[in-house]
C-alpha positions as CSV (number, residue, x, y, z in Angstrom):
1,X,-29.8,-18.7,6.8
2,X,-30.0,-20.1,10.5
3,X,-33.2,-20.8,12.0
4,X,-32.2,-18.5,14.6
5,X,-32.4,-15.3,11.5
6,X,-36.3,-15.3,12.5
7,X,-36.5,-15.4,15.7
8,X,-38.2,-11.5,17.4
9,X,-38.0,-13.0,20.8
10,X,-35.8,-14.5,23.5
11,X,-33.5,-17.0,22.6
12,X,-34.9,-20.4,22.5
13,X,-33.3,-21.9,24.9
14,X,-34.9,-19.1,27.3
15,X,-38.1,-19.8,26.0
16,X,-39.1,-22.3,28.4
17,X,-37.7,-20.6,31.5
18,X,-39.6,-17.2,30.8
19,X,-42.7,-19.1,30.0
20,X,-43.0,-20.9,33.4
21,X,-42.3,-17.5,35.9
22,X,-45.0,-15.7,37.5
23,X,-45.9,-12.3,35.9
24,X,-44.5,-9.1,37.7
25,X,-48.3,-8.1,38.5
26,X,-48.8,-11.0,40.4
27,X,-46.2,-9.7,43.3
28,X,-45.1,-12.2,46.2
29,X,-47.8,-14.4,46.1
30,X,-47.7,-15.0,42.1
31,X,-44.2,-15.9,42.8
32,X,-44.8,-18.1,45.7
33,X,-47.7,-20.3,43.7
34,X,-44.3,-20.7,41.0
35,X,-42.4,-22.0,43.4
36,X,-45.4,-24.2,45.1
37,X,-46.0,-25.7,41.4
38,X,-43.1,-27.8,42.0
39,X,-44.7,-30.1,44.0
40,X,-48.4,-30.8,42.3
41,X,-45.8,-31.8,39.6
42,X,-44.2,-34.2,41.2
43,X,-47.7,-35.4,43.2
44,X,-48.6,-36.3,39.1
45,X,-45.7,-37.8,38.4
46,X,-46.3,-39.8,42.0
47,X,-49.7,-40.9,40.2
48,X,-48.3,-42.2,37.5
49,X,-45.3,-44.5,39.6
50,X,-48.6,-45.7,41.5
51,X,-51.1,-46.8,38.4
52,X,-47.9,-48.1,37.1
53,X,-47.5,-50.3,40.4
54,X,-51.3,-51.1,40.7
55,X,-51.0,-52.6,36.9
56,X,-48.4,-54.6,38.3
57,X,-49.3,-55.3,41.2
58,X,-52.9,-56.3,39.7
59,X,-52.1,-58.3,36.5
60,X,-48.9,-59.9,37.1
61,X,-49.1,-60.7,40.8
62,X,-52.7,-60.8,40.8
63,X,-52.6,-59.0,44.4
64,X,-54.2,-55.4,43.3
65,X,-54.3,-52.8,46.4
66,X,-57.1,-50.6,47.6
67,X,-55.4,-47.7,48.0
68,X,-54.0,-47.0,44.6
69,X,-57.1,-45.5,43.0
70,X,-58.0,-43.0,45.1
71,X,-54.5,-42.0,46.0
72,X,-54.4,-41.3,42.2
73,X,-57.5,-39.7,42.1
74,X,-56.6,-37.2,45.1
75,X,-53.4,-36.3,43.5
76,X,-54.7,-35.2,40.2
77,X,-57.1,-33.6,42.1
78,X,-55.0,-31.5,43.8
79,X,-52.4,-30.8,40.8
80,X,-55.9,-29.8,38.7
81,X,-57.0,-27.4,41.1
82,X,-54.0,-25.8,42.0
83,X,-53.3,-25.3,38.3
84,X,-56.0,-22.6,38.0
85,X,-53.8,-20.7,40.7
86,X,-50.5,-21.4,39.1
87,X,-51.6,-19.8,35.4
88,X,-53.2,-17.2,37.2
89,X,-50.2,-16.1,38.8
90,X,-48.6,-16.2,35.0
91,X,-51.6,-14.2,33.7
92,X,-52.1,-17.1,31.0
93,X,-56.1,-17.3,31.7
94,X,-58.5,-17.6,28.7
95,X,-58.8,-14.1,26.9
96,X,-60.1,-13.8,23.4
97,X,-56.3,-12.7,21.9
98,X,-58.2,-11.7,18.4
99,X,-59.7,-8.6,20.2
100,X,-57.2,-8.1,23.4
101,X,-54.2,-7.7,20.2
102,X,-55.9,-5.2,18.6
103,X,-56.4,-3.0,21.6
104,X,-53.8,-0.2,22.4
105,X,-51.5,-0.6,25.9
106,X,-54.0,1.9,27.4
107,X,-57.1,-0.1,26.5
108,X,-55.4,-3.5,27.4
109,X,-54.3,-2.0,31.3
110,X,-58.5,-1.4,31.3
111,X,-59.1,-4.7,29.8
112,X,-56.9,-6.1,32.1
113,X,-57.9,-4.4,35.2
114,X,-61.4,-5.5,34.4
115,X,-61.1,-9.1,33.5
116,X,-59.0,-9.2,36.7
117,X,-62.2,-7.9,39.1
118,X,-64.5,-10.2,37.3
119,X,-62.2,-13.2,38.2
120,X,-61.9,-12.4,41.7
121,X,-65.8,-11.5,42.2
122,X,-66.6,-14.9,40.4
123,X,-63.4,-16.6,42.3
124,X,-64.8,-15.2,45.6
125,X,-68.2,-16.3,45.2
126,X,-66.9,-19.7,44.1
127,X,-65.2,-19.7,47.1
128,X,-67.9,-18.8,49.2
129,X,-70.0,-21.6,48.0
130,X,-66.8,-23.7,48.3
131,X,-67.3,-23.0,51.8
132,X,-70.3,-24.4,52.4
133,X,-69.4,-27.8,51.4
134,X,-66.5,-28.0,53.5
135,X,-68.1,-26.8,56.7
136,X,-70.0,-30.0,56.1
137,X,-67.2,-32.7,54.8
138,X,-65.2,-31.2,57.8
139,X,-67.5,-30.9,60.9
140,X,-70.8,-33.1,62.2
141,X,-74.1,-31.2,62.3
142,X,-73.3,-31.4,66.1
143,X,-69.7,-29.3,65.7
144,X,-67.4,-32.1,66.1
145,X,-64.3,-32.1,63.7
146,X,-64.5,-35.0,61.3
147,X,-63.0,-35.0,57.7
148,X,-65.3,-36.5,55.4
149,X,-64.1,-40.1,54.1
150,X,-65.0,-41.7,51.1
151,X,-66.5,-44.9,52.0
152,X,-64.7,-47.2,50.5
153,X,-62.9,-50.4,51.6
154,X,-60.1,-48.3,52.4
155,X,-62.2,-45.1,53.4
156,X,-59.5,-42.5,53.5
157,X,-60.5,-38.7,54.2
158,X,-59.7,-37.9,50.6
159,X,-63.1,-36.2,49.7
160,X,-62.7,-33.9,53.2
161,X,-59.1,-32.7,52.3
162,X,-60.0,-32.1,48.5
163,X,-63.0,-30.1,49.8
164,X,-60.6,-27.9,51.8
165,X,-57.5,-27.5,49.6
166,X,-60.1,-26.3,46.9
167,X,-61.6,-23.9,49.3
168,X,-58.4,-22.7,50.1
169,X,-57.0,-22.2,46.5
170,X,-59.8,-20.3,45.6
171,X,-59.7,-18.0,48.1
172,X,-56.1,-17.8,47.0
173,X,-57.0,-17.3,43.5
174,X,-59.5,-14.2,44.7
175,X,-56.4,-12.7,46.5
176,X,-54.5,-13.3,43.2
177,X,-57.0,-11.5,40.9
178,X,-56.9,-8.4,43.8
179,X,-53.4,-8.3,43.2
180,X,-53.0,-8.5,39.7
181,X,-55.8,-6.1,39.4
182,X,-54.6,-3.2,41.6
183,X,-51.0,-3.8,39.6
184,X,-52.6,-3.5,36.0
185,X,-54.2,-0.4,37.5
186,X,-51.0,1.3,38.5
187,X,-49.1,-0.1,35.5
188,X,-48.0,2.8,33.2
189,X,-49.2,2.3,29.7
190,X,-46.5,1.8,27.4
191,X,-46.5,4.1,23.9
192,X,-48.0,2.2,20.8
């Protein structure tokens, strides 16, 4: 008997490649944040190259930079909050699977639909209050643009572009929860 004789699913070889695609639901955009995922990837692996560099750079040459922290910082940053968006475009958010599995298809398209409008009210009220931080790390009290810079010896505008790209992804996320909302809604029940 192969390993293979209990297997329900795809093959496993497909395994991987399924698990890492957008749901259907989450339409254009869903597919888009896949394909954008790509990059906060590499931006960690990036953060790695660069601690592994500052370790060098600090304890064998005895030269460390003062750039490499918050480079690493910002980058995980980014990566973390983008990778709300990227599992809610594969519809892999928290849900309590003891009680979702035991619902009919009927009762999971409500469940669904419903957990998907309480993500994007919470999402866009998250990202309303988002806003109000980066009206201030991007503009003076006197309306002039200036991203807000972290104050450091090296004083890059990391804290000012973080501010933004998290305002941004959760309006994004918002629009995501619409989407997959409004297509669990017009999804057709399958028969149990």
């Amino acid at each position: 008997m192969s390993t293979n004789d209990h297997q329900t699913g795809p093959d496993v070889a497909e395994a991987p490649r399924e698990l890492a695609n957008a749901v259907p639901e989450a339409g254009l955009l869903g597919r888009v944040i896949q394909a954008l995922g790509i990059i906060f990837a590499i931006g960690i692996l990036c953060s790695a190259g660069i601690l592994f560099f500052e370790v060098i750079m600090r304890y064998v040459f005895n030269r460390p930079t003062t750039w490499a922290h918050e480079t690493v910082i910002m980058l995980n940053a980014a990566a973390f909050a983008f990778g709300g968006l990227f599992v809610a475009a594969q519809d892999k958010h928290i849900r309590v699977v003891l009680l979702y599995n035991t619902l009919s298809s009927r009762a999971r398209r409500v469940v669904d639909v419903c957990i998907s409008l309480v993500c994007a009210a919470s999402c866009g009220m998250f990202a309303w209050a988002s806003w109000q931080g980066v009206k201030r790390s991007l503009w003076t009290p006197q309306g002039e643009f200036r991203l807000e810079t972290s104050g450091s010896a090296w004083n890059p505008p990391f804290p000012g572009l973080i501010k933004a790209f998290l305002f941004f992804v959760l309006v994004a996320l918002t629009v995501q929860f619409l989407i997959l909302a409004y297509n669990h809604a017009r999804k057709a029940p399958t028969n149990d």
